[in-house]
N, C-alpha and C positions, 0 to 999 in steps of 0.2 A: 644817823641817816633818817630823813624822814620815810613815816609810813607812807605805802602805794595807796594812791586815790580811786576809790572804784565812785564812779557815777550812774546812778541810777535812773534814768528819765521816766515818768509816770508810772501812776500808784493805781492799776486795773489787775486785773487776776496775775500776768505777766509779770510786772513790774513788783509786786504785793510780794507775789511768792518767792521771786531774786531776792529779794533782800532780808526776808525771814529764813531762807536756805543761807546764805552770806552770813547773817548774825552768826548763828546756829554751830555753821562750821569752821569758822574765822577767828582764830585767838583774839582777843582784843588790841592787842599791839603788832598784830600781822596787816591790816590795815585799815583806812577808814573809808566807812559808808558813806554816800551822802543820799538821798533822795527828794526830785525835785516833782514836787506837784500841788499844783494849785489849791486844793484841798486835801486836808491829815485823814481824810479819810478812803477805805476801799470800797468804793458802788458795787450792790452785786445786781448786773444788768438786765440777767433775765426776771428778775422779778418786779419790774419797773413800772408793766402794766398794771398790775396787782396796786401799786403805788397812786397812779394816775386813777381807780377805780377806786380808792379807798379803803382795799380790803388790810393793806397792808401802812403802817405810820409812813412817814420815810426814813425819821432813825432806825427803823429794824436793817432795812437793808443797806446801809452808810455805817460801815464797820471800823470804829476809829483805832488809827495808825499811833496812836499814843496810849493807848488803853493799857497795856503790859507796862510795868517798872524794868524789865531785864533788857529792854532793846534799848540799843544805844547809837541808831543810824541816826544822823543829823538828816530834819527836812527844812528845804527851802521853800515858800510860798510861792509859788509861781508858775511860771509855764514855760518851757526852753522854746525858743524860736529862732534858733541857731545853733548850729554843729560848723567848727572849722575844724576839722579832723588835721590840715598840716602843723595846725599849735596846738592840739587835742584842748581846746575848748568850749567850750557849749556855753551859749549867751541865754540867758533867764529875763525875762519880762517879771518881775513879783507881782501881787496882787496890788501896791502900792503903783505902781507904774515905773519903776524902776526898773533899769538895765542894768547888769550885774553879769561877771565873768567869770564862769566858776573851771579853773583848769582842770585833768584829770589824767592820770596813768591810763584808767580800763576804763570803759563808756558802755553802757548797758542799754540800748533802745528799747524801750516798749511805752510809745504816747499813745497808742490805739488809733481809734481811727473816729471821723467826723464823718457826721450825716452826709452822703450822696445825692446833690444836686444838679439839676441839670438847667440849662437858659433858658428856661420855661417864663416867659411875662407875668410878674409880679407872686411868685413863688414864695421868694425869703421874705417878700413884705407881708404876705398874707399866711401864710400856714405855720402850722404850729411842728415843733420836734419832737422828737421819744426816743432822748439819748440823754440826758442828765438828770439827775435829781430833782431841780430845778422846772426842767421845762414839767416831767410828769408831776410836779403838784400845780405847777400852772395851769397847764392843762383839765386839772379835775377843779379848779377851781372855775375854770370858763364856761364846763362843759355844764356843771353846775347851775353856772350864773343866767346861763342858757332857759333854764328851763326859769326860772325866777322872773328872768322878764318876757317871757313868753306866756309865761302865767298872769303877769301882770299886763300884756299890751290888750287893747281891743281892736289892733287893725292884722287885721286877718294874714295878709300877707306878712307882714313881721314876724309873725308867729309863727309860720308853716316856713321860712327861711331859719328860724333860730332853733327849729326840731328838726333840722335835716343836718347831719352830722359824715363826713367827709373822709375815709380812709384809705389813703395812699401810700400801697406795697404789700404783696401777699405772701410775704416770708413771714418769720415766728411774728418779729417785734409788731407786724400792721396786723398779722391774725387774731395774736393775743389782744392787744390793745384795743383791734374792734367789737372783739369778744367781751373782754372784761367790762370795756365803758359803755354797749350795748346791757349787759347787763345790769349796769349800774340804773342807767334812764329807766328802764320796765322797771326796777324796782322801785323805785323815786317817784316816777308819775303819778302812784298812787296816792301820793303825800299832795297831792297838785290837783284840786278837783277840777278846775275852769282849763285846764288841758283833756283835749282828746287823747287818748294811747296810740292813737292810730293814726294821728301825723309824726308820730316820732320815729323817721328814717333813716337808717345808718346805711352806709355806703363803702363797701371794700371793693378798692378796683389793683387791677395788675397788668402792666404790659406781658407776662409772661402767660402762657396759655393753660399750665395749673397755678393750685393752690400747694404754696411748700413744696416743689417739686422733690427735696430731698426727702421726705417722707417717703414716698413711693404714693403709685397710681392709689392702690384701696386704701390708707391713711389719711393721702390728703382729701380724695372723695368723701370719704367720713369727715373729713372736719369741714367740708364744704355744705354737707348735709346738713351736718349740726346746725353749722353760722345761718342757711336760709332757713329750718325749720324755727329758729329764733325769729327770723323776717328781715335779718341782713341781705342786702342786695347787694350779689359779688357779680363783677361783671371785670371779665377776662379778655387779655387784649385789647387791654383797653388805658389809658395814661392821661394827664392832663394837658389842655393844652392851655391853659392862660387862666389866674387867677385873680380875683380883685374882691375887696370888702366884702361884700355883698353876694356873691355867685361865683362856680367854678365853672368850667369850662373844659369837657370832657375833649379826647380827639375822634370820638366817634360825633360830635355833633350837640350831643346832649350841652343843656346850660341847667344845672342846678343850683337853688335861689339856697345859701347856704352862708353862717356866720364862722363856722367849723369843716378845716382844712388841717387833718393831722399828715404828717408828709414822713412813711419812714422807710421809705423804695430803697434801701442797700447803704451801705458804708463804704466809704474811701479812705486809704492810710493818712495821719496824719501829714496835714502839711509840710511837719517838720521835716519829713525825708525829706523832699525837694530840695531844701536847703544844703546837704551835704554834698550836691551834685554828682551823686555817684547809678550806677546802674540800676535799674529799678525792674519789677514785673509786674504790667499791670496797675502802677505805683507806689507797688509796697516794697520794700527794698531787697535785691536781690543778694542771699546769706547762700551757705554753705551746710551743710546736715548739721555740723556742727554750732551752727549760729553763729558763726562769726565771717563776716565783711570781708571778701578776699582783697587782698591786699593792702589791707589795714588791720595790724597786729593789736590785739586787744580793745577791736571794736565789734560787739555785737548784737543783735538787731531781733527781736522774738514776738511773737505777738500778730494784732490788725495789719501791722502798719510791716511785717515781714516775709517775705515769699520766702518761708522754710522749708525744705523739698520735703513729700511723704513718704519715705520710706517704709510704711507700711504697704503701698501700693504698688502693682508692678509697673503701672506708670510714671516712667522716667519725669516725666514733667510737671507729674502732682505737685500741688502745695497744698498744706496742711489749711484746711478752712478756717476762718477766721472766730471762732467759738471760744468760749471761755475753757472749755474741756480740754482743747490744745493749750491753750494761756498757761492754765494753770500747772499742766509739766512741764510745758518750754521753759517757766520759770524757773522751779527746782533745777532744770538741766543745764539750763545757760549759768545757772548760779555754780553749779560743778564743775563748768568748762572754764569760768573764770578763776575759780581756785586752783584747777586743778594749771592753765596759763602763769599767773601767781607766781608758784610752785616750781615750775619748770619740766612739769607730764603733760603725759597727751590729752587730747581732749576728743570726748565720743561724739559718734552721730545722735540726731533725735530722731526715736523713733517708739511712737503710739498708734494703737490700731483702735480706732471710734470706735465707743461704748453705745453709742446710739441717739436718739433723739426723743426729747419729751416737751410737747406744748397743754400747757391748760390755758383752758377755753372758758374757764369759770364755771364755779359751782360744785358739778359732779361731772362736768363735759371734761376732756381729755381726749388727745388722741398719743399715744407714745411709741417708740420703737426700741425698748433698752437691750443692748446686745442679738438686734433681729428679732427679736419678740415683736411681734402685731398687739398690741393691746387698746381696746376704747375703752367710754365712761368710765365706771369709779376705780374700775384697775389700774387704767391708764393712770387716771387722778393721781392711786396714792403712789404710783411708780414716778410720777411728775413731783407733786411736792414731795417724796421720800427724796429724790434726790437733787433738788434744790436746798434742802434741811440741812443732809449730809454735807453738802458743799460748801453751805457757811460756813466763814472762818473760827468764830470764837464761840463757846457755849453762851454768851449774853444775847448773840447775833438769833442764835439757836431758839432760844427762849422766849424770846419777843417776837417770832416771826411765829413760831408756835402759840403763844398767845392770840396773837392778831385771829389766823387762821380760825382756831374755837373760838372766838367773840364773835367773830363774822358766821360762822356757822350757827351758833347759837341766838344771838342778838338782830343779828341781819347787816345789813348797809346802813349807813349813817352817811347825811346830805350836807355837812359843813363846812359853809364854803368859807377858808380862810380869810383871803381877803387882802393878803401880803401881798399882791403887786397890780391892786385893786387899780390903782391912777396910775399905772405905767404899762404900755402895751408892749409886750413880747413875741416875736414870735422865732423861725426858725437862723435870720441873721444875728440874733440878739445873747444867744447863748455859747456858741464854741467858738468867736472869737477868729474867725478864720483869717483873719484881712490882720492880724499880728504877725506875721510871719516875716521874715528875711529874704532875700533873695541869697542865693550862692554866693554872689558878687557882695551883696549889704552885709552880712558875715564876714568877707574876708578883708572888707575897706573897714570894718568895726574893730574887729581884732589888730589890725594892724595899727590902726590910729591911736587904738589902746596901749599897745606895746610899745607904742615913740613916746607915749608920754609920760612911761615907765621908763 
């Protein structure tokens, strides 16, 4: 008899930790792994600003899926953009452009989730992302290139439009990022005589009426003290309404003359759910405590891209937030439930009660909440990267983010601008690839065309 196929979709906290739980506990001839993702490596996301600022390589945080000799899951290069759950197949795009049909017994969802965009005029043409590895070195390389030719123009206006720098969304990822690249520039300028310090404007806006609402009122007050006493200008309730080249376009009216447009207003589950045509909440796909898809036996769904109910809470209708801190025991759990399916046992609910929250704001700034602890500055700090440190997967991962950290402490910031995608413009259309996807309908005319000609 052949071995049961377990399919793995995407390699983020979720996906990472399923299939190192699977290895782990799965005889080798009880079945085969496979896992499908575009990249052999695990991004660890919230340190991403840290990336995009310089403070951190971006090998430290791109933790590779091939490093250990004892694993033995098979990966495919690519990106699933189709699930026909009545053939249990999932269709793969590879990084070659190839369409490729990989069958499966058990199917493990976790693609996470892409950047949240809205029909905003000229958005994905103009602003830049802060979700891949990719875009945050790009980005440190513009924000860089910024001040290089601002240093070098002499028409006034170019200059005061190429130091005015653009932050949309005031959750962690638009906090941190305006924080850390804010900081980046005050240090930098220094290095820049024929620039003033004092045309260099950073901008954090948010339709929502705080900053980080999940912190609580006195947290996120504090980090909003912090970001203005730096001379970040946060302005709340407030959103874009139309971007181009050259200038954004506030909806309170404001027009700022600006070359920098980072956009990280919220996430949306992968496209790929859509494709399965099945129930959703919100758009992330509606599971079972247990992580698995009712009505489809040995299909399970964990992660960005999964409405898994919180049973830590007494609301019936929670779902578990979309953080890597869930990610990462959804993983182990759903890896249980599919052994324990396998096997012919029951399988349990999930259920974790948040450890808490930690943002660094760069430096010695922090604001954190671990376990309901209120903590600022450098408490916060070492409670924020302590457990960012802990969290990494491998002691190599460990070591090099530790290094990073002391060289930056000790050394300072370093202004070097790569240069890798110097003659190619990128901005937030150009990285996750959204417009790959399948309809319901293109999956099941796919698979089936496939099967007659088998």
């Amino acid at each position: 008899m052949t071995r049961p196929r377990i399919l793995v979709v995407g390699a983020g906290f979720a996906g990472v930790e399923c299939v190192r739980r699977l290895e782990r506990k799965l005889a080798p001839d009880e079945a085969d792994v496979t896992l499908v993702t575009p990249f052999a490596y695990q991004l660890y996301l919230p340190l991403l600003p840290q990336v995009a600022s310089g403070v951190l390589t971006p090998q430290s945080i791109a933790v590779s899926l091939r490093r250990s000799k004892k694993y033995r899951t098979r990966i495919i290069p690519g990106g699933a953009i189709g699930v026909d759950l009545k053939s249990k197949v999932c269709v793969i795009r590879t990084i070659t452009d190839e369409i490729v049909d990989e069958p499966y017994d058990y199917i493990v969802l976790a693609p996470g989730s892409v950047t949240r965009t809205f029909d905003i005029p000229g958005l994905t043409d103009h602003a830049f992302g802060m979700k891949t590895l990719a875009e945050a070195a790009y980005v440190r390389d513009h924000v860089i290139a910024q001040l290089d030719l601002a240093d070098a123009s002499d028409d006034e206006a170019e200059r005061a439009a190429r130091l005015q720098f653009v932050v949309v969304g005031g959750g962690y990822a638009g906090t941190e990022t305006a924080a850390c690249l804010q900081k980046l520039t005050h240090a930098a300028v220094k290095r820049y005589p024929r620039i003033d310090p004092g045309l260099i404007k950073w901008h954090l806006i948010d339709i929502a009426p705080k900053l980080m609402p999940e912190l609580g009122d006195k947290l996120g007050s504090s980090a909003q003290q912090i970001l203005s006493k730096r001379g970040i200008e946060i302005s709340l309730g407030t959103s874009i309404a139309k971007a181009g080249p050259e200038e954004v376009t506030f909806t309170d009216g404001r027009v700022i003359p600006t070359r920098t447009l980072i956009w990280t207003a919220g996430v949306v589950a992968s496209p790929l759910i859509a494709t399965l045509g099945a129930e959703t909440v919100r758009g992330r796909l509606a599971v079972t405590a247990d992580m698995n898809l009712p009505g489809h036996d040995g299909v399970f769904a964990l992660g960005d891209s999964a409405a898994v109910p919180d049973k830590a809470k007494d609301d019936e209708s929670a779902v578990c937030p979309p953080t890597a801190q869930h990610a990462m025991r959804q993983g182990k759990h759903v890896a249980d439930n599919v052994i324990a399916t396998l096997r012919g046992q029951a399988t349990t609910p999930y259920v974790h009660k948040d450890l808490g929250l930690v943002v660094d704001l760069g430096g010695k700034d922090a604001v954190s909440k671990p376990l309901g602890i209120e903590l600022r500055g450098l408490p916060a700090q070492v409670a924020a990267r302590g457990y960012h440190w802990a969290a990494l997967r491998t002691n190599v991962a460990k070591v090099r983010v530790a290094t990073n950290w002391t060289l930056n402490a000790i050394a300072g910031d370093d202004f070097v601008r790569t240069g890798f995608q110097a003659r190619k413009a990128a901005k937030l259309k150009d990285f996750e690839y959204t417009n790959a996807y399948l309809t319901p309908e293109q999956v099941r005319a796919h698979v089936d065309g496939t099967e007659r000609q088998e």
